[in-house]
C-alpha positions as CSV (number, residue, x, y, z in Angstrom):
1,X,154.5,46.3,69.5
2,X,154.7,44.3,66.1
3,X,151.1,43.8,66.1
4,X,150.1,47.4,66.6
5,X,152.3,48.2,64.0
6,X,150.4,45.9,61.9
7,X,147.3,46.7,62.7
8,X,147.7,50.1,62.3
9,X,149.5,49.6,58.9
10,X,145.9,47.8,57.4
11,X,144.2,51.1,58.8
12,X,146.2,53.5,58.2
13,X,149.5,52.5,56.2
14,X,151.0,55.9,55.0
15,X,150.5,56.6,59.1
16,X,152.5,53.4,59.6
17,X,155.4,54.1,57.2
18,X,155.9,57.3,58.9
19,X,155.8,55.8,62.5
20,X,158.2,52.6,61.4
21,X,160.3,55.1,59.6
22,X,160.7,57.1,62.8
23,X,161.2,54.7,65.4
24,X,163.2,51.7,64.1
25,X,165.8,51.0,61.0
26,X,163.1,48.4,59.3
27,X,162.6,50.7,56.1
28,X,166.5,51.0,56.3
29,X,167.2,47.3,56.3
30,X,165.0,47.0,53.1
31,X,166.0,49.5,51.3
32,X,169.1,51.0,50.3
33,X,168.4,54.6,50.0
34,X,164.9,56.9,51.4
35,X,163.9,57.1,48.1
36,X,162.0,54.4,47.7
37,X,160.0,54.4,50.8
38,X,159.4,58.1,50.1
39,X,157.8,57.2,46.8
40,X,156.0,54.7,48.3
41,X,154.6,57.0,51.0
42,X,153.2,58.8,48.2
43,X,152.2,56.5,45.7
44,X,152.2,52.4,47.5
45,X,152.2,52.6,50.6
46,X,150.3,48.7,51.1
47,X,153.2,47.5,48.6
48,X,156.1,49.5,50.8
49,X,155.1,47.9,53.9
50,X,155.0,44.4,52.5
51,X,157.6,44.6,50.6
52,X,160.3,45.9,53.5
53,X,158.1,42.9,55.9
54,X,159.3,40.2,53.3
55,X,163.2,41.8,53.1
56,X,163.5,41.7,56.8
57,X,161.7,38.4,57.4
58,X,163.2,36.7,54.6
59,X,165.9,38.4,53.4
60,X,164.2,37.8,49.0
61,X,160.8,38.0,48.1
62,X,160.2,34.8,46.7
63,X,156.7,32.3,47.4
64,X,154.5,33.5,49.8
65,X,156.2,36.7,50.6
66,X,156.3,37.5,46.6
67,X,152.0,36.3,46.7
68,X,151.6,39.1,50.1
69,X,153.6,41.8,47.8
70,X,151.5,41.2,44.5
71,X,148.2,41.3,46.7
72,X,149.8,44.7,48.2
73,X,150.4,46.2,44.8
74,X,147.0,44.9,43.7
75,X,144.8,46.8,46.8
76,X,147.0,49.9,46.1
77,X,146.4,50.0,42.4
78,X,143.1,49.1,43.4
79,X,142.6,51.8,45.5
80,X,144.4,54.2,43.5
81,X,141.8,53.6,40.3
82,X,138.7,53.3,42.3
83,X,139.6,56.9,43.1
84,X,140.1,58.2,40.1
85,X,136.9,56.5,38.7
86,X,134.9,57.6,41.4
87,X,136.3,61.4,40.6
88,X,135.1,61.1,37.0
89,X,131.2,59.9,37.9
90,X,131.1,63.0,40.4
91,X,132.3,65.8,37.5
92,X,130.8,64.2,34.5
């Protein structure tokens, strides 16, 4: 089950939040309110997932769970402006 989880979280990770988020307490261990995973829903959702990953297997996010959560924010900023970019050749 963990690795169809995974696999679907590097497909489809927003789909992924919402199916961990439903079926188990691992956004719940991680974080203390549904705040944060709701923002990161909207906004990170490659970042969320690592991020509650590290927390649960580790318990802090320090050496190569921190290097997995930096990558994470990376691809979702990465995604994020390659977006907005793209959005800008296509009107101007």
């Amino acid at each position: 089950m963990g690795c169809l989880v995974g696999c679907l979280g590097l497909l489809f990770p927003r789909i992924a939040l919402f199916v961990v988020f439903l079926f188990s307490n691992y956004l719940g261990r991680a974080y203390e309110t549904n705040f944060w995973p709701f923002l990161g829903f909207l906004f990170m959702p490659f970042t969320t997932l690592a991020y509650a990953w590290a927390v649960n297997t580790n318990e802090t996010v320090t050496g190569i769970y921190l290097v997995v959560v930096v990558i994470a924010a990376i691809v979702d900023l990465g995604l994020t402006g390659n977006g907005a970019h793209e959005g800008k050749k296509s009107w101007g």
